[in-house]
N, C-alpha and C positions, 0 to 999 in steps of 0.2 A: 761283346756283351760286357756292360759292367759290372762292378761289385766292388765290396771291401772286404778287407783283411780281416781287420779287426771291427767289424760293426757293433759290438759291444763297447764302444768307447762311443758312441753317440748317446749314450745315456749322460753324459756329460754336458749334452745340453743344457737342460733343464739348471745344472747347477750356481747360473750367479741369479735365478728367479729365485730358490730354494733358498741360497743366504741372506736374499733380500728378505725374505718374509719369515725365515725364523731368526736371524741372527738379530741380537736384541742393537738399536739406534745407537750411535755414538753419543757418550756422554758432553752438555751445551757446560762449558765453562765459563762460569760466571767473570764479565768484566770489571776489568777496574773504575771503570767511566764510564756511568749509566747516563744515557739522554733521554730522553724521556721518549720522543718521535724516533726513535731507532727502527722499530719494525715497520713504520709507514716508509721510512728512507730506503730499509730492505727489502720491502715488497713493490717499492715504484719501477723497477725496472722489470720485473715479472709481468709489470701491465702493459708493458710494450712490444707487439707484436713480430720486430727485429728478435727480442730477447728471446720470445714462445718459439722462432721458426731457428734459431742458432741453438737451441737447449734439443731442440726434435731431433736437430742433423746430427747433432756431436750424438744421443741417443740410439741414433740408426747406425751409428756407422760403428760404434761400441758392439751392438747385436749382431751386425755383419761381421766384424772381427772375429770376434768369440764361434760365430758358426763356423765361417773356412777355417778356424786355425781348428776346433774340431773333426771338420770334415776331413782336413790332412792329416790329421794323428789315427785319423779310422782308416786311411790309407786305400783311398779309392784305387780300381784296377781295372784295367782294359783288358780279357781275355781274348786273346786273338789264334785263330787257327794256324797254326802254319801250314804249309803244302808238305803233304801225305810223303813220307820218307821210306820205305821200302827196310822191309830187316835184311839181316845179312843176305847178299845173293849167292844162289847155288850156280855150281858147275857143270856144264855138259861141253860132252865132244863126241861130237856127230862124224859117226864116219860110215862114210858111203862110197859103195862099191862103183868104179869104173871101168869094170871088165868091158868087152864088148858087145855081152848078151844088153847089157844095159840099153843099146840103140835098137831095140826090139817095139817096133811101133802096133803094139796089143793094148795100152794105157786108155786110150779113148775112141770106140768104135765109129764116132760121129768125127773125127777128126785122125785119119787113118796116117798123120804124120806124127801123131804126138806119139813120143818116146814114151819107155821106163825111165828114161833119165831125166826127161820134162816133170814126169810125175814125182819124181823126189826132190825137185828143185821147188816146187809147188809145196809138197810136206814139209823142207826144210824152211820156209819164206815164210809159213804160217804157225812153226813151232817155235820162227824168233818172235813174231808178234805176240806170241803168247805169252813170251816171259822175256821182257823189255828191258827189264832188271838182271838178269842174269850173265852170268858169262859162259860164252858159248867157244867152245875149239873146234876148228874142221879138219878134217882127215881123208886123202881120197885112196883109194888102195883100188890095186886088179893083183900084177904077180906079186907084187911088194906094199909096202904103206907108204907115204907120203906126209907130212905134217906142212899142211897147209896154211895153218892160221893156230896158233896158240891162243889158252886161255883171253877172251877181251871182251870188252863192253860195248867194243866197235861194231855193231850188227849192219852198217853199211857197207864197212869194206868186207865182211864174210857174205852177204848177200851179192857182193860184185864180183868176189872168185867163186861162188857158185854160179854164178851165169856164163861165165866162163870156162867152165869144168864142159869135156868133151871124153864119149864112154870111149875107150880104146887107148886111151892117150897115154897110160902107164903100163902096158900091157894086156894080155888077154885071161890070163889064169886069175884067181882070186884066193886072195892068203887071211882070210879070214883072222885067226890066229893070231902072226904079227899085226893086224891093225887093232887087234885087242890090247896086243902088249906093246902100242905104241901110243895107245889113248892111255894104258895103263899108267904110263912115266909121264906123262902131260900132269893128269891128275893127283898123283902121287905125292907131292908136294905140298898140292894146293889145301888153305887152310877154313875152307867155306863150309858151310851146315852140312851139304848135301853132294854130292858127286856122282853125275849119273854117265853112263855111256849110251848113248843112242847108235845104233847095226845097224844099216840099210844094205840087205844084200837082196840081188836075184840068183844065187847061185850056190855052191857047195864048195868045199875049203879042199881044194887041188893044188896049193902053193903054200911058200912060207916054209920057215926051219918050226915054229912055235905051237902045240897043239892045241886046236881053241879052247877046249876043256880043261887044259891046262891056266891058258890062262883067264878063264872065267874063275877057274877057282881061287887062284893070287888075286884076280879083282875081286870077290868075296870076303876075303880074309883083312883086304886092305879097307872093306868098307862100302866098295863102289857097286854100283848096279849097273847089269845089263839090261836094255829093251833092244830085245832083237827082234826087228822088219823084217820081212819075206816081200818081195815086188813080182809082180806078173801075173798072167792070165793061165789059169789052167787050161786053154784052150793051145795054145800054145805047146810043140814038144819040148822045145828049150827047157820049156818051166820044168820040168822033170828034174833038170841038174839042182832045183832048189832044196837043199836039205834042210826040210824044216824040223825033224826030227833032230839036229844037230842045232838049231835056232831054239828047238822050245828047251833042250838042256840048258844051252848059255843060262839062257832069260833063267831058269826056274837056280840052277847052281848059283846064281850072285842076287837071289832073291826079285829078278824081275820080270818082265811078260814079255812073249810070243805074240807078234801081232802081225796079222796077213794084209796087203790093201792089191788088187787085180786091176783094178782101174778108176780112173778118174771121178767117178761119181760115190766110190766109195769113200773118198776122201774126208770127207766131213764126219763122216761116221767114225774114223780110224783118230781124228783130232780130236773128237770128246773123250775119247779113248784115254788118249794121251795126257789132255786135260786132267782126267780124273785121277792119273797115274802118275801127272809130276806133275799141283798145279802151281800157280803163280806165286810171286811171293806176296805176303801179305802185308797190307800198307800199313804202318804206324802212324796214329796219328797225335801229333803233338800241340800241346798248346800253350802258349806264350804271353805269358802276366806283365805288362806294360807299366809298369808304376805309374799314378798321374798326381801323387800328392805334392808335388811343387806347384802346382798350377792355383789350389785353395791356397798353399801356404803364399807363391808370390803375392797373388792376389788381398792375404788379409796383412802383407808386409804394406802393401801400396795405400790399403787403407789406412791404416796406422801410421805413415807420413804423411796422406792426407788430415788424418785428426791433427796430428802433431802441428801442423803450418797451419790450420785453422784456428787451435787454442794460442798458437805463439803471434797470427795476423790479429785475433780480437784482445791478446795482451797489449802487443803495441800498439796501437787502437786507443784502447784506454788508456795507457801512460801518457799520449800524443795528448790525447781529450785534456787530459789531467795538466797538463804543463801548457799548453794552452790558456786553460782557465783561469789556471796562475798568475799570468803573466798579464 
């Protein structure tokens, strides 16, 4: 879009029309040498239709002058969008449990191999699309934690050691606890808006030196939120070991929510959730003033050496004529 800066300087149009009609004529000084035919001598070249079409041009290109060099001093601008910039992004570090209840194939009754660990791989995949911008840390924990992937922006390579993540592979008990107080010191540091811990457990905190309430509460204190997940089917006996009454403290002690998802269809439902509770960040959008006043101003420069070499081509012209005639 265009515009000007100053479009009150276009009022300066108008100004050599205005000195022409009030400024009072230059005063005619009387010669010393009167001829009598002087003014037929000084109006014969006015009847000559070369003189009318070189007196029009030099006239036009005066008026063309005077408009660009206005036009650049009001300082036309090209406002142009730039591509939407994201404010500061926040931090999360997703840490998901790999005990071995997690290969409990309850997640999709229409598809009696899909895991609970399918199912978080799915929650995790669409919690990075959700926020593009952000940085994400992965964590996998059963008897102990794991730091999988540090704070990054890289949501490729942490979607590619999620696919790779196997329930059983670190043990079978679940230290709930230390995976708190190991997303704790990830985060700790870090100097972004927002700092959230994302839980994905199916189970109850049977391992670890660290008390989860313990350190919910130092992650409170330091700022950071919990959303503690609960994974499985209540149809299931396993799901008993889920302590969700130890999930909804977390969430509620560091100010954040308790959220349950049983199986694959609830999935969508459990992301608007999520949406709503940590959404995206918001685009900034900025916009970028292009100056374009050289483009009048080259423009009434070219004119003005155009004038220039047309009054200095019809001076020589006539001196040529004149010594000429002389001779």
């Amino acid at each position: 879009m265009l515009s000007l800066a100053w479009p009150w300087l276009l009022a300066l149009l108008s100004l050599p029309w205005l000195c022409y009609w009030r400024l009072p004529p230059a005063l005619v000084q009387n010669s010393a040498l009167r001829v009598p035919f002087f003014n037929q001598l000084h109006q014969l070249p006015a009847t000559t239709a070369r003189y009318r079409r070189q007196r029009r041009l030099r006239l036009l290109l005066l008026i063309c002058i005077w408009l660009l060099l206005v036009l650049a001093a009001a300082r036309p601008q090209l406002l142009q969008q730039l591509p939407p910039q994201p404010e500061q992004s926040n931090s999360y570090m997703l840490a998901i449990d790999l005990s071995n209840s997690m290969n409990i194939q309850d997640a999709n009754p229409q598809q009696p191999e899909f895991s609970r660990l399918d199912l978080v791989k799915l929650l995790a995949q669409a919690l990075l699309q959700q926020h593009p911008d952000d940085r994400f840390g992965l964590i996998f924990f059963a008897s102990q934690p794991y730091l999988q992937s540090p704070l990054t922006h890289d949501h490729h390579s942490l979607l590619h050691w999620l696919q790779l993540a196997q329930a059983g592979m670190i043990g079978e008990r679940t230290a709930i606890g230390d995976a708190i107080g190991l997303a704790i010191r990830q985060l700790r540091p870090d100097q972004h808006n927002k700092k959230t811990i994302i839980l994905i457990t199916d189970g109850a905190n049977n391992s670890g030196s660290l008390p989860p309430l313990s350190a919910a509460g130092y992650a409170a204190e330091l700022g950071l939120t919990i959303h503690s997940i609960g994974i499985g089917s209540t149809e299931q006996a396993s799901t008993h070991d889920l302590d969700e009454q130890l999930l909804q403290q977390l969430a509620q002690t560091s100010g954040g929510h308790y959220l349950r998802i049983s199986n694959l269809q609830q999935l969508p439902q459990l992301l608007e959730l999520l949406a709503q509770l940590e959404p995206g960040q918001l685009q900034q959008i900025q916009l970028q003033h292009i100056e374009l006043y050289r483009t009048p101003l080259l423009a009434a420069f070219m004119l003005a050496l155009m004038f220039a070499l047309h009054n200095l081509y019809g001076y020589l012209r006539q001196h040529a004529g004149k010594g000429g005639a002389h001779v």
